[in-house]
N, CA, C and O atoms as a DFTB+ gen file, in Angstrom:
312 C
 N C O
     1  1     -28.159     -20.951      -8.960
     2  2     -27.357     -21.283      -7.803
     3  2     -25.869     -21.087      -8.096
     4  3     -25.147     -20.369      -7.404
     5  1     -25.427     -21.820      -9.242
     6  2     -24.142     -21.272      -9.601
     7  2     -23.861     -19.997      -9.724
     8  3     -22.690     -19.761      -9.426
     9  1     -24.414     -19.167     -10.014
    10  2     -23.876     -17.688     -10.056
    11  2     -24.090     -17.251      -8.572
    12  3     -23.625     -16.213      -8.102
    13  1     -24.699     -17.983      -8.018
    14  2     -24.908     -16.886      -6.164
    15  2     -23.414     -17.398      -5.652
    16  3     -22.677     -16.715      -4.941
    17  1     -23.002     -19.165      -6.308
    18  2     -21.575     -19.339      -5.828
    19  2     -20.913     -18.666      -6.180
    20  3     -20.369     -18.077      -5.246
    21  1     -20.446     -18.225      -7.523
    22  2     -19.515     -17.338      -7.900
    23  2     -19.525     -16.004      -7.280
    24  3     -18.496     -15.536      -6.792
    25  1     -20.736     -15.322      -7.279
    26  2     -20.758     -13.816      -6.406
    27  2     -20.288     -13.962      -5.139
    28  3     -19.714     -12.985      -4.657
    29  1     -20.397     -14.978      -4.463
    30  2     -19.808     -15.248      -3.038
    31  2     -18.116     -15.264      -3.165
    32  3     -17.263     -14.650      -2.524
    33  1     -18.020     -16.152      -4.179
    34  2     -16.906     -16.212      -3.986
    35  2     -15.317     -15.116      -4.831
    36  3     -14.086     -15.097      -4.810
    37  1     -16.597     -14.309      -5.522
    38  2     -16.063     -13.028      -5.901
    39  2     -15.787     -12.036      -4.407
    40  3     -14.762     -11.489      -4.001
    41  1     -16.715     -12.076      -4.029
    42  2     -17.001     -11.050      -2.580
    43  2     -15.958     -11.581      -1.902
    44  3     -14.962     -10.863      -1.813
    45  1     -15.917     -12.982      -1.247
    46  2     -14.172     -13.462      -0.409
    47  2     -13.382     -13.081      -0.998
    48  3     -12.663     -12.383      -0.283
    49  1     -12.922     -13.136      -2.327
    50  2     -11.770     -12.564      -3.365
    51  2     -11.472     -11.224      -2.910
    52  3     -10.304     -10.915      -2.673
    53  1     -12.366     -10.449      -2.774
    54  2     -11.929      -9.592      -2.825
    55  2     -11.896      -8.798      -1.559
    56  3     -11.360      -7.700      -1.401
    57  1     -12.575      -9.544      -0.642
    58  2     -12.488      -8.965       1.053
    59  2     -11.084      -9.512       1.209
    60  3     -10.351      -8.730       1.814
    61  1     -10.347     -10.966       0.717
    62  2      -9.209     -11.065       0.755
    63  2      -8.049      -9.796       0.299
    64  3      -7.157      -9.223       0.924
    65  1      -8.434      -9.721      -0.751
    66  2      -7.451      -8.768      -1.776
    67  2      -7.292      -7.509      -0.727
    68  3      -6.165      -7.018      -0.666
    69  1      -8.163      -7.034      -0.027
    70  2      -8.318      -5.923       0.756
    71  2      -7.247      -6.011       1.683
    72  3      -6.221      -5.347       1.827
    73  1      -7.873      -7.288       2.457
    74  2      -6.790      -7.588       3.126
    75  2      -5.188      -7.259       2.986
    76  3      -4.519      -6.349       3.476
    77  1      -4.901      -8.145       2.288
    78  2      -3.519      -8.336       1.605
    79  2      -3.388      -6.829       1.352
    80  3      -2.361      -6.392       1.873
    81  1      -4.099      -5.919       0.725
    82  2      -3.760      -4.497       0.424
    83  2      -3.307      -3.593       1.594
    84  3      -2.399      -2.775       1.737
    85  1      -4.206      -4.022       2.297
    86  2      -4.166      -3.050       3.511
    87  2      -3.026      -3.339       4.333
    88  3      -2.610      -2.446       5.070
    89  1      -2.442      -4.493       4.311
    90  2      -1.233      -4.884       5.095
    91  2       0.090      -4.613       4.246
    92  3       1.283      -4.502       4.532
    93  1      -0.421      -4.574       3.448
    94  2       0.931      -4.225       2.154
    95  2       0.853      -2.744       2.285
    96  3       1.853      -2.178       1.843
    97  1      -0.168      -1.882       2.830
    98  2      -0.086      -0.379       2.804
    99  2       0.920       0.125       4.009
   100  3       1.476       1.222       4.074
   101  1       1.048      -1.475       5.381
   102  2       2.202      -0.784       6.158
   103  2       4.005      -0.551       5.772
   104  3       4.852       0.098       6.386
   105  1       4.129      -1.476       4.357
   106  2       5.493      -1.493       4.635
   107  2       6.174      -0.060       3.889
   108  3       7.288       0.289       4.281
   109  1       5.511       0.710       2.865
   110  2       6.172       1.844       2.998
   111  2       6.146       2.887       4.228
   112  3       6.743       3.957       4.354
   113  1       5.396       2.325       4.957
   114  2       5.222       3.392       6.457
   115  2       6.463       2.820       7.292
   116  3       7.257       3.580       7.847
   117  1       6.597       1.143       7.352
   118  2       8.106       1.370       8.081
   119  2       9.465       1.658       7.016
   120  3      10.498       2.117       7.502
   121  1       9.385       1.386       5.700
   122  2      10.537       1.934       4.949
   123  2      10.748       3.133       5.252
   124  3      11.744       3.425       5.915
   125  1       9.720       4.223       4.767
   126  2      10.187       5.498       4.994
   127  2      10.621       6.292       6.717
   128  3      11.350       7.272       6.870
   129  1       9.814       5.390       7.974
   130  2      10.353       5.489       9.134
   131  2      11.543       5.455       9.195
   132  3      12.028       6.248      10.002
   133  1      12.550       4.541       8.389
   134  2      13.464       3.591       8.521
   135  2      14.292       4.729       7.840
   136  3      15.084       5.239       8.632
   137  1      14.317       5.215       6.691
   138  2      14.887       6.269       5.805
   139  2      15.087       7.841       6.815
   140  3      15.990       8.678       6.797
   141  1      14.026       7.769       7.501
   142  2      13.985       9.396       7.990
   143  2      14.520       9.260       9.194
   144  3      14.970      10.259       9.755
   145  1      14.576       7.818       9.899
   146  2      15.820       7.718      11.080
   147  2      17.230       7.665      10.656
   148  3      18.105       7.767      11.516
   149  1      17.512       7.525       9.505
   150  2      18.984       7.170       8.951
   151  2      19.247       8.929       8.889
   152  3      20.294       9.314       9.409
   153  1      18.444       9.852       8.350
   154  2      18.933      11.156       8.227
   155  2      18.771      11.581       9.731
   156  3      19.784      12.035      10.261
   157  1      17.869      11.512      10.328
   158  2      17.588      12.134      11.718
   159  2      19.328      11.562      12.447
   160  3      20.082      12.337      13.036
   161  1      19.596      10.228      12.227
   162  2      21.058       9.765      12.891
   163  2      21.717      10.699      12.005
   164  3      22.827      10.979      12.457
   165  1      21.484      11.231      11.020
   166  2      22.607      11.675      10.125
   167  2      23.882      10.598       9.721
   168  3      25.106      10.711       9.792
   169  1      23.144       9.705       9.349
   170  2      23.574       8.575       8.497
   171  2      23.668       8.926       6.988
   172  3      24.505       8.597       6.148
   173  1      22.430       9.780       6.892
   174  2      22.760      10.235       5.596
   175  2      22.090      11.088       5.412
   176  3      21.075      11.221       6.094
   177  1      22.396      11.910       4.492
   178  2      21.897      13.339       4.327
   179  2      20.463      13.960       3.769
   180  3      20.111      13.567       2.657
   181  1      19.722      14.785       4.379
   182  2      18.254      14.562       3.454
   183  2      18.280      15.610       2.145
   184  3      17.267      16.168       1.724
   185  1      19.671      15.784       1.557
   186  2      19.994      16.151       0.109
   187  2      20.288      15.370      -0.594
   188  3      20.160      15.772      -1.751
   189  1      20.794      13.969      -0.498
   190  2      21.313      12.728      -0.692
   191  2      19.816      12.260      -1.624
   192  3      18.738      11.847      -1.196
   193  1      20.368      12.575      -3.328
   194  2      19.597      12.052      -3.920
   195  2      18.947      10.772      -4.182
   196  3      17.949      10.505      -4.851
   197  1      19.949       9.852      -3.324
   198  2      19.709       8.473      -3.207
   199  2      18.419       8.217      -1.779
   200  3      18.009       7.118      -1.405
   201  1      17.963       9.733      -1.149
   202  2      17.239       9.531       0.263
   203  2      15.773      10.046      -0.865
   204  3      14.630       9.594      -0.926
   205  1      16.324      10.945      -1.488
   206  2      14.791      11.884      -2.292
   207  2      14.577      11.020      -2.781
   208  3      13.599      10.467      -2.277
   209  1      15.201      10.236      -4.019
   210  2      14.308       9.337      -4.864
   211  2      13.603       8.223      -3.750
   212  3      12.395       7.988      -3.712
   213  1      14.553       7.643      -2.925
   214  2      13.676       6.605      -2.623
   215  2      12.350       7.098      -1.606
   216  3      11.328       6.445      -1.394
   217  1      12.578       7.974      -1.249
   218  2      11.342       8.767       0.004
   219  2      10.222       8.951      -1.314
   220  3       9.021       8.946      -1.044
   221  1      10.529       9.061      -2.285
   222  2      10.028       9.594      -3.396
   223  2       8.848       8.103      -4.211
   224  3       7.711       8.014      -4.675
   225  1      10.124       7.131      -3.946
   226  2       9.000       5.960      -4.807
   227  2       8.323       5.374      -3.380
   228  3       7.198       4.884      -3.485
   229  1       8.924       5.401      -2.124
   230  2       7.694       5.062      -1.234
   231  2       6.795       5.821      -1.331
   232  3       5.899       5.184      -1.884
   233  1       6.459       6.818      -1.134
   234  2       5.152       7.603      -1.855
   235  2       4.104       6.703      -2.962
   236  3       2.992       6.182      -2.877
   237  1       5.139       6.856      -4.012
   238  2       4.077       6.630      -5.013
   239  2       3.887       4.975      -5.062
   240  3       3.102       4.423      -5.834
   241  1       4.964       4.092      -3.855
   242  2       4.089       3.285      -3.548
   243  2       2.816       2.775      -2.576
   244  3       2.129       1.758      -2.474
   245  1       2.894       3.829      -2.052
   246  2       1.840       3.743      -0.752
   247  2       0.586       4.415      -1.283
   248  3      -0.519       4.062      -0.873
   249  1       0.769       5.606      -2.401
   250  2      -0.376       5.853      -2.921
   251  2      -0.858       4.875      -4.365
   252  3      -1.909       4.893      -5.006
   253  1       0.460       4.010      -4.545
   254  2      -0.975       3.237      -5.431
   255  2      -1.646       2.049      -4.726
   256  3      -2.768       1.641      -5.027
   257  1      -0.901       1.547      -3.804
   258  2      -1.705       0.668      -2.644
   259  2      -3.230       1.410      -2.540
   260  3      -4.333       1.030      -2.933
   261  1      -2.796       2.636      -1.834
   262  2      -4.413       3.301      -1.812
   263  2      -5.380       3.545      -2.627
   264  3      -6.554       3.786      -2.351
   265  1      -4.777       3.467      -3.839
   266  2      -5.754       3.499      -5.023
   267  2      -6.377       2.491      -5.078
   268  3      -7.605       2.456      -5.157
   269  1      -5.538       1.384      -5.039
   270  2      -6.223      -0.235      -4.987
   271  2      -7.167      -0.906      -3.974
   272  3      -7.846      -1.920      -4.138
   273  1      -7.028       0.118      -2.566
   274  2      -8.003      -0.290      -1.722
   275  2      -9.149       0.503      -1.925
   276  3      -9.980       0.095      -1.114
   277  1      -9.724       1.622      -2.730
   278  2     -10.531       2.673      -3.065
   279  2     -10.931       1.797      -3.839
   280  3     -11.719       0.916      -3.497
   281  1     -10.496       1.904      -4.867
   282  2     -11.031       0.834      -6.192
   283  2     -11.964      -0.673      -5.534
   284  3     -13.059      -1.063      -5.942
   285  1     -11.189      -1.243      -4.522
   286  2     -11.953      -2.576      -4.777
   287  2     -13.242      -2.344      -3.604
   288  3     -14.367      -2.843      -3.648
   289  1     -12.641      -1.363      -2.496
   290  2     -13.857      -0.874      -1.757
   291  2     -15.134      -0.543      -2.410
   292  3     -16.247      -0.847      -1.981
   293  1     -14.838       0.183      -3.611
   294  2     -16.451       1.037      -4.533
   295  2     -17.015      -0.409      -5.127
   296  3     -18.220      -0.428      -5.381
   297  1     -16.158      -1.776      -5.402
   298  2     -16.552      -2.683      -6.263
   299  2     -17.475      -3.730      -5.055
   300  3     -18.291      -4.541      -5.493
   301  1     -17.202      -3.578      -3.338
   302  2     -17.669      -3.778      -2.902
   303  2     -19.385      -3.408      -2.192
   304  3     -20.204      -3.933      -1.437
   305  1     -19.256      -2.438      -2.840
   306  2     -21.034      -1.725      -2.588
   307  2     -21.641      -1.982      -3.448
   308  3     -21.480      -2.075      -4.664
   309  1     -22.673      -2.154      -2.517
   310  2     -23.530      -2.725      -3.787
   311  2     -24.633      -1.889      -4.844
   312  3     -25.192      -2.496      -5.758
């Protein structure tokens, strides 16, 4: 019986974690919105190494979000 509790409550853990992932996967979608209206105003320039790098680590933060929802998705099948 104790271990069917723990598997349960592994499984909420991690339908949570999903959660939380998947909502954490919107905020580089409005950062970089937010970045590509500042050049579109021509607020700032899209040569402006300070626009590449950061367009640059929203990326590779939105793709490791996605890694993390892949990952705990496969841990969810059974």
């Amino acid at each position: 019986m104790e271990q069917l509790d723990r598997s349960a409550t592994a499984v909420a853990e991690r339908a949570a974690e999903l959660k939380r992932l998947r909502a954490r996967l919107t905020q580089p979608e409005g950062e970089s919105a937010r970045v590509i209206r500042l050049v579109r105003n021509e607020t700032l320039s899209p040569d402006d190494s300070q626009v590449v790098s950061e367009l640059g680590n929203i990326r590779a933060q939105k793709a490791s979000t996605q890694a993390d929802i892949v990952v705990l998705e496969r841990r969810r099948r059974p």
